[in-house]
C-alpha positions in Angstrom: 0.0 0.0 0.0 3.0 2.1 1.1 4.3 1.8 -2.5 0.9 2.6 -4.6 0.7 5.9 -1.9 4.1 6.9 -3.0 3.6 6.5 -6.6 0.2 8.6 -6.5 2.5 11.1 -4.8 4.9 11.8 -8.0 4.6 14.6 -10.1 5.3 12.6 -12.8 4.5 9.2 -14.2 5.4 6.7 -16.7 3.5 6.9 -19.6 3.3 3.0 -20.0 1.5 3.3 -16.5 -0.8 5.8 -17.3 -1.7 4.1 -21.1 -2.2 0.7 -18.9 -4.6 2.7 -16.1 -6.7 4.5 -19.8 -7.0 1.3 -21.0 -8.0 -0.3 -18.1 -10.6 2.6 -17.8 -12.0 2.0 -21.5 -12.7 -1.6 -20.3 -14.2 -0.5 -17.1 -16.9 2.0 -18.7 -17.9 -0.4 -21.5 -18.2 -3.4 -18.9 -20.0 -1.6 -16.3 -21.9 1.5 -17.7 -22.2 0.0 -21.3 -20.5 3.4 -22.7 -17.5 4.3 -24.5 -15.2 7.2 -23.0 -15.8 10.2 -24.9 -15.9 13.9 -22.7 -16.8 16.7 -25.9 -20.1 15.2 -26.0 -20.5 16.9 -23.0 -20.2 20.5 -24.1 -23.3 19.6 -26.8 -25.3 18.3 -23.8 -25.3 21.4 -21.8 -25.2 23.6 -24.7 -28.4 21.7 -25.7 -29.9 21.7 -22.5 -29.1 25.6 -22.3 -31.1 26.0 -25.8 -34.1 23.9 -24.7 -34.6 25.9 -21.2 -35.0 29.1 -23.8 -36.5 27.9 -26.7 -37.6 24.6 -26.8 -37.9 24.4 -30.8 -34.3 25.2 -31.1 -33.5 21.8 -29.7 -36.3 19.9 -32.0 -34.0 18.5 -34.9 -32.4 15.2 -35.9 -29.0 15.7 -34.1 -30.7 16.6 -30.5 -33.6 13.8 -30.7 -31.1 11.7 -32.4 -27.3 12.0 -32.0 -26.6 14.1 -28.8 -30.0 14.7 -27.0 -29.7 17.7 -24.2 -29.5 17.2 -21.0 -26.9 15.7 -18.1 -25.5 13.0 -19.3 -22.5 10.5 -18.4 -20.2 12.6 -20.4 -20.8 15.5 -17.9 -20.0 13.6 -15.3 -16.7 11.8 -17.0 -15.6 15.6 -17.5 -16.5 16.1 -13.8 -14.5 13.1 -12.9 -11.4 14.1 -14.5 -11.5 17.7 -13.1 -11.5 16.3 -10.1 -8.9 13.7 -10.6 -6.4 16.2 -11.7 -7.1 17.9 -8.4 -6.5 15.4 -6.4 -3.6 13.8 -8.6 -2.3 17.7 -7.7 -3.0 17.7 -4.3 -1.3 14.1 -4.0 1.4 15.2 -5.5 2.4 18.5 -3.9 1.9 20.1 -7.1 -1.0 22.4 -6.8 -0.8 25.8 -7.2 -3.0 28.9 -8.7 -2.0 30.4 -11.6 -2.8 32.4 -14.0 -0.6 31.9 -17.2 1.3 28.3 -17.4 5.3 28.3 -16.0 8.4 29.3 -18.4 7.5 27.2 -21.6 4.5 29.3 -22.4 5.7 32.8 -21.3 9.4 32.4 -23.3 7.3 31.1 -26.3 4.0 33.7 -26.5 4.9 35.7 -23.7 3.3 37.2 -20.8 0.0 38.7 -22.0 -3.1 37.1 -20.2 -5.4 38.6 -22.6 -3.4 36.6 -25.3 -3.4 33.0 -23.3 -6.9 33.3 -22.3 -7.9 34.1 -26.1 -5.7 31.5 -27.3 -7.2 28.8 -25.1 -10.7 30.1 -26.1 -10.8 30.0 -29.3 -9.1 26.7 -29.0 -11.2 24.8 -27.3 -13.9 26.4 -30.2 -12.0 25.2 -32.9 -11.5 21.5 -30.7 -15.0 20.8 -30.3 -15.8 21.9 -33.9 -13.2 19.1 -35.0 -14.4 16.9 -32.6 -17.8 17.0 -34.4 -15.9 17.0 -37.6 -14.1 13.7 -36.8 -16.9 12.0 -34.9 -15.3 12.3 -31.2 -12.7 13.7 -29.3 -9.7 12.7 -28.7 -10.9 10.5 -26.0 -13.6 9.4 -27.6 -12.2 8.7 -30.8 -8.8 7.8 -30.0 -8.9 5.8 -27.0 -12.9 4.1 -27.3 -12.5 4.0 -31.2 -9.0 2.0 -30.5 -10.8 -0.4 -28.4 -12.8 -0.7 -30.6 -11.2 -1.4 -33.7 -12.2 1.5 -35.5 -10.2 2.6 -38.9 -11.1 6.0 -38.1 -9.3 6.0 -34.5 -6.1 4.8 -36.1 -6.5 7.9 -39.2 -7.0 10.3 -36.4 -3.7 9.2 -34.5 -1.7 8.6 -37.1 -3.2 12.5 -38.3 -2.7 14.4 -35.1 0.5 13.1 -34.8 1.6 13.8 -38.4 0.3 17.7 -37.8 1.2 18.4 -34.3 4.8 17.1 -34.2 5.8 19.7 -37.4 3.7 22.5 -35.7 5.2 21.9 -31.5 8.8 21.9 -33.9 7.9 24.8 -35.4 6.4 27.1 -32.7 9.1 26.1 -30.5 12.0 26.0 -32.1 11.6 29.4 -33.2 12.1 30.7 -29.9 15.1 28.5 -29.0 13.0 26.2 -25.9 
Protein backbone atom coordinates (compact mmCIF):
# COMPACT_ATOMS: atom_id res chain seq x y z
CA UNK A 1 0.00 0.00 0.00
CA UNK A 2 2.96 2.12 1.06
CA UNK A 3 4.31 1.82 -2.51
CA UNK A 4 0.90 2.58 -4.55
CA UNK A 5 0.72 5.90 -1.87
CA UNK A 6 4.14 6.94 -2.97
CA UNK A 7 3.64 6.49 -6.56
CA UNK A 8 0.23 8.64 -6.50
CA UNK A 9 2.50 11.09 -4.83
CA UNK A 10 4.91 11.76 -7.97
CA UNK A 11 4.63 14.57 -10.05
CA UNK A 12 5.29 12.60 -12.84
CA UNK A 13 4.48 9.16 -14.24
CA UNK A 14 5.38 6.72 -16.66
CA UNK A 15 3.51 6.94 -19.61
CA UNK A 16 3.32 3.03 -20.00
CA UNK A 17 1.52 3.25 -16.47
CA UNK A 18 -0.84 5.79 -17.28
CA UNK A 19 -1.72 4.06 -21.08
CA UNK A 20 -2.24 0.74 -18.93
CA UNK A 21 -4.57 2.73 -16.11
CA UNK A 22 -6.73 4.46 -19.82
CA UNK A 23 -7.00 1.27 -20.96
CA UNK A 24 -7.99 -0.31 -18.09
CA UNK A 25 -10.64 2.60 -17.76
CA UNK A 26 -12.04 2.01 -21.47
CA UNK A 27 -12.66 -1.60 -20.33
CA UNK A 28 -14.20 -0.54 -17.10
CA UNK A 29 -16.86 2.01 -18.75
CA UNK A 30 -17.89 -0.44 -21.47
CA UNK A 31 -18.21 -3.39 -18.92
CA UNK A 32 -19.99 -1.64 -16.32
CA UNK A 33 -21.86 1.54 -17.68
CA UNK A 34 -22.20 0.05 -21.30
CA UNK A 35 -20.53 3.36 -22.72
CA UNK A 36 -17.49 4.26 -24.49
CA UNK A 37 -15.19 7.24 -23.02
CA UNK A 38 -15.77 10.21 -24.88
CA UNK A 39 -15.93 13.91 -22.74
CA UNK A 40 -16.83 16.69 -25.95
CA UNK A 41 -20.10 15.21 -25.97
CA UNK A 42 -20.52 16.90 -23.03
CA UNK A 43 -20.17 20.45 -24.06
CA UNK A 44 -23.27 19.59 -26.80
CA UNK A 45 -25.32 18.27 -23.79
CA UNK A 46 -25.28 21.35 -21.78
CA UNK A 47 -25.23 23.62 -24.68
CA UNK A 48 -28.38 21.73 -25.70
CA UNK A 49 -29.92 21.66 -22.51
CA UNK A 50 -29.15 25.60 -22.27
CA UNK A 51 -31.14 26.04 -25.78
CA UNK A 52 -34.07 23.95 -24.73
CA UNK A 53 -34.60 25.89 -21.25
CA UNK A 54 -34.96 29.13 -23.82
CA UNK A 55 -36.48 27.89 -26.71
CA UNK A 56 -37.55 24.60 -26.79
CA UNK A 57 -37.89 24.42 -30.80
CA UNK A 58 -34.33 25.24 -31.08
CA UNK A 59 -33.50 21.78 -29.67
CA UNK A 60 -36.33 19.95 -31.99
CA UNK A 61 -34.00 18.53 -34.87
CA UNK A 62 -32.35 15.18 -35.86
CA UNK A 63 -29.03 15.71 -34.12
CA UNK A 64 -30.70 16.58 -30.48
CA UNK A 65 -33.60 13.77 -30.65
CA UNK A 66 -31.12 11.67 -32.39
CA UNK A 67 -27.34 12.03 -31.97
CA UNK A 68 -26.57 14.11 -28.83
CA UNK A 69 -30.02 14.69 -26.96
CA UNK A 70 -29.70 17.73 -24.23
CA UNK A 71 -29.54 17.20 -20.98
CA UNK A 72 -26.89 15.68 -18.10
CA UNK A 73 -25.51 13.04 -19.33
CA UNK A 74 -22.51 10.48 -18.39
CA UNK A 75 -20.18 12.56 -20.38
CA UNK A 76 -20.83 15.49 -17.93
CA UNK A 77 -20.05 13.62 -15.26
CA UNK A 78 -16.75 11.79 -17.01
CA UNK A 79 -15.56 15.59 -17.47
CA UNK A 80 -16.49 16.08 -13.81
CA UNK A 81 -14.45 13.07 -12.93
CA UNK A 82 -11.38 14.05 -14.47
CA UNK A 83 -11.49 17.72 -13.12
CA UNK A 84 -11.52 16.25 -10.06
CA UNK A 85 -8.95 13.68 -10.55
CA UNK A 86 -6.42 16.18 -11.71
CA UNK A 87 -7.15 17.89 -8.45
CA UNK A 88 -6.53 15.42 -6.37
CA UNK A 89 -3.60 13.84 -8.55
CA UNK A 90 -2.27 17.68 -7.74
CA UNK A 91 -3.00 17.71 -4.25
CA UNK A 92 -1.26 14.15 -4.04
CA UNK A 93 1.37 15.22 -5.46
CA UNK A 94 2.42 18.46 -3.90
CA UNK A 95 1.87 20.11 -7.12
CA UNK A 96 -0.97 22.44 -6.82
CA UNK A 97 -0.84 25.79 -7.24
CA UNK A 98 -2.97 28.88 -8.65
CA UNK A 99 -1.96 30.44 -11.63
CA UNK A 100 -2.84 32.42 -14.04
CA UNK A 101 -0.61 31.90 -17.17
CA UNK A 102 1.31 28.31 -17.38
CA UNK A 103 5.30 28.29 -15.99
CA UNK A 104 8.38 29.27 -18.44
CA UNK A 105 7.50 27.19 -21.63
CA UNK A 106 4.53 29.35 -22.39
CA UNK A 107 5.72 32.85 -21.26
CA UNK A 108 9.36 32.41 -23.34
CA UNK A 109 7.34 31.06 -26.29
CA UNK A 110 3.96 33.71 -26.53
CA UNK A 111 4.89 35.69 -23.67
CA UNK A 112 3.29 37.21 -20.76
CA UNK A 113 0.02 38.68 -21.99
CA UNK A 114 -3.09 37.07 -20.20
CA UNK A 115 -5.40 38.59 -22.56
CA UNK A 116 -3.39 36.62 -25.30
CA UNK A 117 -3.39 33.04 -23.31
CA UNK A 118 -6.95 33.31 -22.33
CA UNK A 119 -7.93 34.15 -26.12
CA UNK A 120 -5.75 31.53 -27.33
CA UNK A 121 -7.16 28.80 -25.14
CA UNK A 122 -10.68 30.11 -26.11
CA UNK A 123 -10.82 29.99 -29.32
CA UNK A 124 -9.07 26.67 -28.99
CA UNK A 125 -11.18 24.81 -27.32
CA UNK A 126 -13.94 26.40 -30.18
CA UNK A 127 -12.05 25.17 -32.95
CA UNK A 128 -11.48 21.53 -30.75
CA UNK A 129 -14.98 20.79 -30.30
CA UNK A 130 -15.84 21.89 -33.90
CA UNK A 131 -13.24 19.06 -35.03
CA UNK A 132 -14.42 16.86 -32.55
CA UNK A 133 -17.77 16.95 -34.36
CA UNK A 134 -15.90 16.95 -37.59
CA UNK A 135 -14.14 13.65 -36.85
CA UNK A 136 -16.88 11.97 -34.93
CA UNK A 137 -15.33 12.32 -31.16
CA UNK A 138 -12.70 13.71 -29.34
CA UNK A 139 -9.71 12.68 -28.66
CA UNK A 140 -10.91 10.49 -26.02
CA UNK A 141 -13.56 9.35 -27.62
CA UNK A 142 -12.16 8.67 -30.80
CA UNK A 143 -8.76 7.83 -30.01
CA UNK A 144 -8.87 5.81 -26.96
CA UNK A 145 -12.92 4.12 -27.33
CA UNK A 146 -12.55 4.03 -31.18
CA UNK A 147 -9.02 2.02 -30.46
CA UNK A 148 -10.78 -0.39 -28.42
CA UNK A 149 -12.84 -0.66 -30.64
CA UNK A 150 -11.21 -1.37 -33.73
CA UNK A 151 -12.20 1.48 -35.54
CA UNK A 152 -10.20 2.58 -38.88
CA UNK A 153 -11.13 6.04 -38.10
CA UNK A 154 -9.33 6.03 -34.50
CA UNK A 155 -6.07 4.85 -36.09
CA UNK A 156 -6.49 7.87 -39.22
CA UNK A 157 -7.04 10.26 -36.44
CA UNK A 158 -3.73 9.20 -34.46
CA UNK A 159 -1.69 8.64 -37.11
CA UNK A 160 -3.17 12.47 -38.26
CA UNK A 161 -2.71 14.40 -35.06
CA UNK A 162 0.54 13.06 -34.81
CA UNK A 163 1.59 13.77 -38.40
CA UNK A 164 0.30 17.69 -37.77
CA UNK A 165 1.17 18.38 -34.28
CA UNK A 166 4.77 17.09 -34.15
CA UNK A 167 5.81 19.70 -37.43
CA UNK A 168 3.73 22.53 -35.67
CA UNK A 169 5.17 21.88 -31.53
CA UNK A 170 8.81 21.87 -33.88
CA UNK A 171 7.92 24.81 -35.40
CA UNK A 172 6.37 27.07 -32.66
CA UNK A 173 9.12 26.10 -30.46
CA UNK A 174 12.03 26.00 -32.13
CA UNK A 175 11.64 29.38 -33.25
CA UNK A 176 12.10 30.72 -29.92
CA UNK A 177 15.06 28.52 -28.98
CA UNK A 178 13.00 26.18 -25.86
Amino acid sequence: MRTVIAYLRRKRWSPYVGGVLVGLTSVAAIGFAHQLLGASGAFENLAGLIEKSISPSLVDNFYFKYIQAPGISWQIYLSIGVIVGAFVSAILSRDFRWRVLPDRQWREVFGSSVLKRWLLVYFSAILLEYGAGIAGGCTSGLAISGGVALAPSAFIFVGAAFMTGTPLALFLYRRKGV
